[in-house]
C-alpha positions as CSV (number, residue, x, y, z in Angstrom):
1,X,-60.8,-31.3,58.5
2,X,-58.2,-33.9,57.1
3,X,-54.7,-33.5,58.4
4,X,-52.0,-31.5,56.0
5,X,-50.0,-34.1,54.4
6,X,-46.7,-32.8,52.8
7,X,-46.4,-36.4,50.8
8,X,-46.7,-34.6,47.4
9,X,-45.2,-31.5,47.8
10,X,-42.0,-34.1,49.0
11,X,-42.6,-36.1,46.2
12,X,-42.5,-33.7,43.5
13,X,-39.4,-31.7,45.3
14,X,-37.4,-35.0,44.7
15,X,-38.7,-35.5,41.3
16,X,-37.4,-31.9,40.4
17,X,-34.0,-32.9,42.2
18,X,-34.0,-35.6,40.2
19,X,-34.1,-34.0,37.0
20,X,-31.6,-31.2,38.2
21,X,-29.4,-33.6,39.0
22,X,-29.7,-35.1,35.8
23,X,-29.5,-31.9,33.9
24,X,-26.2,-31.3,35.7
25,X,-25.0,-34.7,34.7
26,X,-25.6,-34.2,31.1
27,X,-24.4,-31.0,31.0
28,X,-21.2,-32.0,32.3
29,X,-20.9,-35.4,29.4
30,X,-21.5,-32.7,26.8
31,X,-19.1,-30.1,28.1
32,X,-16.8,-32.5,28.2
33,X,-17.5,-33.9,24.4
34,X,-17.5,-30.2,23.3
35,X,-14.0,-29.6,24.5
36,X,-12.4,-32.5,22.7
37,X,-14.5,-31.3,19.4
38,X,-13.5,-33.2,16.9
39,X,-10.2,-34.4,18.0
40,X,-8.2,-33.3,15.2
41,X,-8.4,-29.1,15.9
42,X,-4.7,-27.3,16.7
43,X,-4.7,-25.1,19.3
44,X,-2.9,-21.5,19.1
45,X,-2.4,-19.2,22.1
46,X,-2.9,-15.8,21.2
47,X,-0.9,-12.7,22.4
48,X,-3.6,-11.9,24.7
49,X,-3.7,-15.6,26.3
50,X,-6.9,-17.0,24.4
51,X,-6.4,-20.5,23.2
52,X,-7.7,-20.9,19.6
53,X,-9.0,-24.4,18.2
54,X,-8.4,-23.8,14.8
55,X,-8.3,-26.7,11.5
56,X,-5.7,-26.1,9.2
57,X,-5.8,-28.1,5.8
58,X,-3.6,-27.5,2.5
59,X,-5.6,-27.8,-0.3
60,X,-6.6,-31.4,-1.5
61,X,-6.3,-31.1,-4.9
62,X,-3.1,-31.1,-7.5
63,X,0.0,-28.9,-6.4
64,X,0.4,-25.8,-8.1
65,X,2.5,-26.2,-11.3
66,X,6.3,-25.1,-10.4
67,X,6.9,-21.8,-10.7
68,X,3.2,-20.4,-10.4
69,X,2.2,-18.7,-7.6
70,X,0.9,-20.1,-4.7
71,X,-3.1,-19.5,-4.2
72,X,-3.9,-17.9,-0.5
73,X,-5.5,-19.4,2.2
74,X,-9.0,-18.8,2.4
75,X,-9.6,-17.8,6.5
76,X,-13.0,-18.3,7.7
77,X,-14.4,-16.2,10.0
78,X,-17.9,-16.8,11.7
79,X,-20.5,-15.0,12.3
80,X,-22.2,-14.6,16.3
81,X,-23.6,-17.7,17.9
82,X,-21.4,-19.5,14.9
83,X,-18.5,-22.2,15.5
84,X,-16.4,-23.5,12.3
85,X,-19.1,-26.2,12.1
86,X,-21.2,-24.0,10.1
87,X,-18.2,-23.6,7.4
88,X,-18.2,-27.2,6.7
89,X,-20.0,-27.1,3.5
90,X,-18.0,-24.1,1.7
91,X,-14.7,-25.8,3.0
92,X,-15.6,-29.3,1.2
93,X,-16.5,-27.3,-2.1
94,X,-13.7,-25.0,-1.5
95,X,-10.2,-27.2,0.5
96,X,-9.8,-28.9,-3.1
97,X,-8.0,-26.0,-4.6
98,X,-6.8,-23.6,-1.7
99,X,-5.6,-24.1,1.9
100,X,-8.3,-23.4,5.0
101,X,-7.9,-21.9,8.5
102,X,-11.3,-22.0,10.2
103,X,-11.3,-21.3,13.8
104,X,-13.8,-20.6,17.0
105,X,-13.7,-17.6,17.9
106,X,-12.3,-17.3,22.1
107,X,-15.1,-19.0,24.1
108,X,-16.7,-21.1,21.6
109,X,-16.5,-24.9,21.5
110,X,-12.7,-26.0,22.5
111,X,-11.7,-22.5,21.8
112,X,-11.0,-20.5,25.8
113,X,-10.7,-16.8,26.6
114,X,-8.3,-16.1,29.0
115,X,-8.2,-12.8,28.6
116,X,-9.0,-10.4,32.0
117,X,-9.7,-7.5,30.2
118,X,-13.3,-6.5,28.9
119,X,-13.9,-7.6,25.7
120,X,-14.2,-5.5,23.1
121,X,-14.5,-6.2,19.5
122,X,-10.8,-5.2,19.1
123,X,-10.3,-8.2,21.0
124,X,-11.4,-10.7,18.3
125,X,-9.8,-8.8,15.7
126,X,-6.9,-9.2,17.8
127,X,-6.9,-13.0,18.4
128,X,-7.9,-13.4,14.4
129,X,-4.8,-11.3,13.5
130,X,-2.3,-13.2,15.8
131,X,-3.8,-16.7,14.4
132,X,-3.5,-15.8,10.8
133,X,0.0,-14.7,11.4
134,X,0.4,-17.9,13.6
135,X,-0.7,-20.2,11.7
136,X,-0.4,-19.0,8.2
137,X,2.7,-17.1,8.7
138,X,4.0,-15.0,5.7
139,X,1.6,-16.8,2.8
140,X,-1.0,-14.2,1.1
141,X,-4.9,-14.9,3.3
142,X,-8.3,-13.7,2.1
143,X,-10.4,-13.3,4.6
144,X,-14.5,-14.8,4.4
145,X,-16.4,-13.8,6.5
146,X,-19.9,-14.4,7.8
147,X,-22.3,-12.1,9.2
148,X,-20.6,-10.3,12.1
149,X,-17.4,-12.6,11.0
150,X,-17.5,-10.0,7.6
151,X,-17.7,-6.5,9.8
152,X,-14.4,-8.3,11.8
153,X,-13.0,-9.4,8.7
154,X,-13.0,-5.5,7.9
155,X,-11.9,-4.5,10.6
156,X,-8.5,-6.8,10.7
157,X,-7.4,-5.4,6.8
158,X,-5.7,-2.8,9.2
159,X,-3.3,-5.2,11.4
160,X,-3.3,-7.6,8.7
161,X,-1.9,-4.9,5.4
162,X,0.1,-6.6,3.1
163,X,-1.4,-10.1,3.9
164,X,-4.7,-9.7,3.0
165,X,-5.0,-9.9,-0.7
166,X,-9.0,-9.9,-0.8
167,X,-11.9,-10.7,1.3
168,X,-15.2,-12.1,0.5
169,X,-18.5,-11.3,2.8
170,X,-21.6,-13.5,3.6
171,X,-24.3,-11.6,4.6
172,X,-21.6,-8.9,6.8
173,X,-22.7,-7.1,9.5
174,X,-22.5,-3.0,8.9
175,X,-22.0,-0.8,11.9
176,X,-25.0,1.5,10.8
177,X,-27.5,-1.2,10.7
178,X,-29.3,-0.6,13.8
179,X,-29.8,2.9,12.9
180,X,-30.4,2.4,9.4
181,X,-32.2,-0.5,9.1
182,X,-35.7,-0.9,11.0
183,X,-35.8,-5.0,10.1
184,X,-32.3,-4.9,12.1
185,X,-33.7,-3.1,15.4
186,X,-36.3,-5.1,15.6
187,X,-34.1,-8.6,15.2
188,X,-31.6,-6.9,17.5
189,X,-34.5,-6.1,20.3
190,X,-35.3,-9.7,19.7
191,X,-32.1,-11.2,19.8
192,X,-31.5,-9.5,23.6
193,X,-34.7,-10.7,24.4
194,X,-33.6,-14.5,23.5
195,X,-29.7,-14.2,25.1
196,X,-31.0,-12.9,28.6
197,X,-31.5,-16.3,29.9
198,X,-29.7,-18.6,28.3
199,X,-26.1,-17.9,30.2
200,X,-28.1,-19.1,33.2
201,X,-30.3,-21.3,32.1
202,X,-27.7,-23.6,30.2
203,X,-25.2,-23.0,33.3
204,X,-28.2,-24.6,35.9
205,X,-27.8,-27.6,33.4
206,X,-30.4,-26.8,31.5
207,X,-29.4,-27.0,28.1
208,X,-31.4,-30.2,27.1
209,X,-34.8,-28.2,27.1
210,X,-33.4,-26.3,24.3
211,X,-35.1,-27.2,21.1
212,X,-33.1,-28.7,18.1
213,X,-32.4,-26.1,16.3
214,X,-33.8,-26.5,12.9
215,X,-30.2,-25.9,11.3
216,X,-29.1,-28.7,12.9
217,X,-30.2,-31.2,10.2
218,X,-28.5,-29.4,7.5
219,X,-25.3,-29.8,8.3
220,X,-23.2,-32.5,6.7
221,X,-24.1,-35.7,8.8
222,X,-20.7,-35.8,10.9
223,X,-20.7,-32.6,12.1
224,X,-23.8,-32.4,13.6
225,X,-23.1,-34.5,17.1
226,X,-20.1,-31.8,18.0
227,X,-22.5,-28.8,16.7
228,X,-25.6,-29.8,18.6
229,X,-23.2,-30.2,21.6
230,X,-22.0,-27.0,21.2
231,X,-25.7,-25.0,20.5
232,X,-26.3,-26.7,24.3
233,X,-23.1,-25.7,25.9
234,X,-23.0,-23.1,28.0
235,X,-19.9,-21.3,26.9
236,X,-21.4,-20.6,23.3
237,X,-24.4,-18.4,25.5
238,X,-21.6,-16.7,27.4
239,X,-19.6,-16.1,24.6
240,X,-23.0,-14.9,22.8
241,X,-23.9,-12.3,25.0
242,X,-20.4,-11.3,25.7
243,X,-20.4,-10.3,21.6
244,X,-23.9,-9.1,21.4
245,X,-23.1,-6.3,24.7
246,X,-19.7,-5.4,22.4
247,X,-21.3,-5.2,19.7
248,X,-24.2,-3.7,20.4
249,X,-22.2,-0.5,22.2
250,X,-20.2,-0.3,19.4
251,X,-23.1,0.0,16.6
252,X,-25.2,1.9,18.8
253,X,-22.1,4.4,19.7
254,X,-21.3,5.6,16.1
255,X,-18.9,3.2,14.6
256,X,-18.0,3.6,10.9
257,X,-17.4,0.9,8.3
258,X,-13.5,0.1,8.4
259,X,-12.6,1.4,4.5
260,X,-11.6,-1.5,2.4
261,X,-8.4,-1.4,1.1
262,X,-8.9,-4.5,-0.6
263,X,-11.3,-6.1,-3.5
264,X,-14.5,-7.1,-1.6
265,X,-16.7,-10.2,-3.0
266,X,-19.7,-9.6,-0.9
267,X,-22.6,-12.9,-1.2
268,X,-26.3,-11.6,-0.2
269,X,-28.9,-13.8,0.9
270,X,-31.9,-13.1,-1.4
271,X,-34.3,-13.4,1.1
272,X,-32.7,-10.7,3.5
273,X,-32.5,-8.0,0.3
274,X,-36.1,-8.5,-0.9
275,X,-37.5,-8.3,2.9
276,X,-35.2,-5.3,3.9
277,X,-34.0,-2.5,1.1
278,X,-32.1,-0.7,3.9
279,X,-30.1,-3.7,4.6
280,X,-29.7,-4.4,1.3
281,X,-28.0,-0.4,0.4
282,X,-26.1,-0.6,3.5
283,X,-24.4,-4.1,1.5
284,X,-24.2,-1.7,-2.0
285,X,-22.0,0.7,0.2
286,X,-19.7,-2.0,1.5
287,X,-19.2,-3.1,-2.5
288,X,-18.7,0.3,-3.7
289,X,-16.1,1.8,-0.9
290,X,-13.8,-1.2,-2.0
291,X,-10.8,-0.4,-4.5
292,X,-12.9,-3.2,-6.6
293,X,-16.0,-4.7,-5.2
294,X,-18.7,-7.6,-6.4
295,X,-21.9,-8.8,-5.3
296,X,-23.6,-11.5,-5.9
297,X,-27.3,-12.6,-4.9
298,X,-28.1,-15.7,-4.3
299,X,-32.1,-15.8,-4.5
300,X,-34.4,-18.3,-2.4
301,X,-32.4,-18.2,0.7
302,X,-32.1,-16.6,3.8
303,X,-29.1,-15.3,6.4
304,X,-28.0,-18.5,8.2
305,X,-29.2,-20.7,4.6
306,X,-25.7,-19.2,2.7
307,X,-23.8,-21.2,5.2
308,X,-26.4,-24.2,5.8
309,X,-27.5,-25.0,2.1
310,X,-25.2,-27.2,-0.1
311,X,-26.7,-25.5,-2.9
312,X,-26.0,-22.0,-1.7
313,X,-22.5,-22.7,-0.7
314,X,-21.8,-24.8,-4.4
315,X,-22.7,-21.2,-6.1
316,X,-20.3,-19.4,-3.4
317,X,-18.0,-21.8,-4.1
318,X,-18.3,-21.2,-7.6
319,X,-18.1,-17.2,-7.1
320,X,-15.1,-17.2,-4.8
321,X,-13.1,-18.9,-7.2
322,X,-13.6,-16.5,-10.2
323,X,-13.2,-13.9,-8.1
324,X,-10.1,-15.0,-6.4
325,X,-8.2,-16.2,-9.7
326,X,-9.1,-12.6,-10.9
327,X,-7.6,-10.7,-8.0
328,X,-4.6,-12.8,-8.1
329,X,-4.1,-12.4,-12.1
330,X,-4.9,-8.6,-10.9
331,X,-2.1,-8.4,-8.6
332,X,0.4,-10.5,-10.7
333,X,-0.2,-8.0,-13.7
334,X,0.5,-5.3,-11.2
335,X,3.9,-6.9,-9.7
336,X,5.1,-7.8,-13.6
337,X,4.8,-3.9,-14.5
338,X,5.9,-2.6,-11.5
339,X,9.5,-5.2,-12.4
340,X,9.1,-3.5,-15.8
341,X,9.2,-0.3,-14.4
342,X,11.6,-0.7,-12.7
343,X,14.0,-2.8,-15.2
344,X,13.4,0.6,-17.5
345,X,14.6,3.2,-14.8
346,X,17.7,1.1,-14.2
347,X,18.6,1.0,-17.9
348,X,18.0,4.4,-18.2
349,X,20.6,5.6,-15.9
């Protein structure tokens, strides 16, 4: 019988050590890239602590002519497992003509939570409501939101009355979807399945095994180094399942849709509504509970694609600003009769 010799087993212990080590390494490079982001992000601490890197851009274009009212700032919101990389392309079709806010949401690229409490979603409406008033102080916002970004963008018309003028929806969330919606249980069951490990996993250095993600390559080309730093980063998987547990109690315990009190623009992935009529009446209900509400369907793409596709966001782009000018004619109408009104009540006493 030959004698045991432990050579391999030694061998391939240090190899793994190796590549730990290694992991660990890069990990700790691309943390470090993720928290300087681009370089050129504000931070805003929020009543609660968090510390908010947020972009904040006037718009590009010509000034509005003197005398004519200002346009609002168009607030981005993102959706889960989203950072304000994935607004890039709506901003560039959109930051000639109106002002931007986008932001990551408390534990997302440079963005920190400091907050001890456990975090609800009335947490990120919080920390969206103290930015807006922040940053954009007393000027008119609408809110756009994307995926789960649209249900909080609902939810913040409350903290945020008088300020919010209109809000436009990508694809929102709606409290009754898992109940509602078999296509939505089963990508929630899925979506569990997919978080459970990547906290960890990422956290052990790990994050370099994670494939590219194929959304990566559709970003404009000088975003994607911070994004793809980000997608391997393991605050975005902490942040991830932190949302996913709040919002999963939440849907599963009976929340309602937050009425809107304002006009709702609501863009539909075409893709999503063919594949999933539930889904698709749960979106008809969000149009027709607003004061005035719109849809649009853009066909040929799916959830993630009306945020990823130039083409998608150029017909957004094109929606939001009909919709906006027409709001803002709306409420200009309104505020001219209300003066008239009022002009006639004085000269009749």
């Amino acid at each position: 019988m030959s004698p045991r010799s432990d050579t391999l087993p030694r061998a391939a212990g240090a190899v793994l050590a190796a590549v730990a080590a290694a992991g660990l390494a890069a990990q700790h490079r691309r943390h470090r890239r993720v928290l300087r982001g681009h370089g050129d992000e504000a931070v805003w601490e929020t009543g609660a602590g968090n510390l908010l890197a947020h972009r904040f851009t006037e718009a590009a274009g010509a000034a509005p002519r003197p005398g004519a009212p200002e346009p609002p700032v168009l607030v981005f919101e993102p959706g889960m497992v989203s950072t304000a990389a994935h607004w890039s392309w709506l901003r560039r079709a959109l930051g000639e003509e109106y002002a931007v806010l986008s932001y990551d949401r408390a534990g997302y690229g440079r963005s920190s939570r400091r907050d001890t409490r456990d975090f609800t979603l009335d947490s990120a409406v919080e920390d969206l409501t103290d930015l807006v008033r922040g940053v954009c102080g007393a000027r008119r916002v609408v809110l756009v939101g994307h995926s789960l970004g649209g249900y909080l963008a609902l939810r913040a018309l409350e903290p945020l009355a008088g300020q919010v003028t209109a809000v436009v929806l990508l694809d929102p969330s709606h409290p009754e979807e898992l109940r509602r919606s078999a296509a939505q249980a089963r990508g929630a069951a899925l979506l569990q399945d997919q978080l459970a490990m990547l906290p960890l996993s990422t956290r052990l250095g790990l994050g370099w095994m994670l494939p590219t993600p194929s959304w990566l390559s559709r970003l404009p080309e000088d975003e994607r180094p911070v994004a793809g730093d980000q997608y391997r980063d393991r605050k975005m998987w902490a942040a991830a399942v932190r949302e996913w547990r709040a919002t999963y109690r939440e849907f599963r315990g009976g929340a309602v849709l937050p009425p809107p009190t304002v006009p709702v623009a609501l863009v539909a992935a075409g893709a999503t509504h063919r594949r999933d009529p539930a889904h698709a009446g749960l979106h008809a209900e969000i149009v027709a509970a607003a004061p005035e509400g719109e849809l649009l369907l853009i066909d040929g793409v799916e959830h993630d694609e009306l945020l990823l596709s130039e083409s998608a966001c150029a017909q957004t782009a094109q929606f939001v600003r009909r919709f906006v000018t027409r709001c803002r004619r709306s409420a200009e109408g309104s505020e001219d009769r209300a003066e008239t009104s009022g002009e006639a009540a004085v000269t009749a006493q």
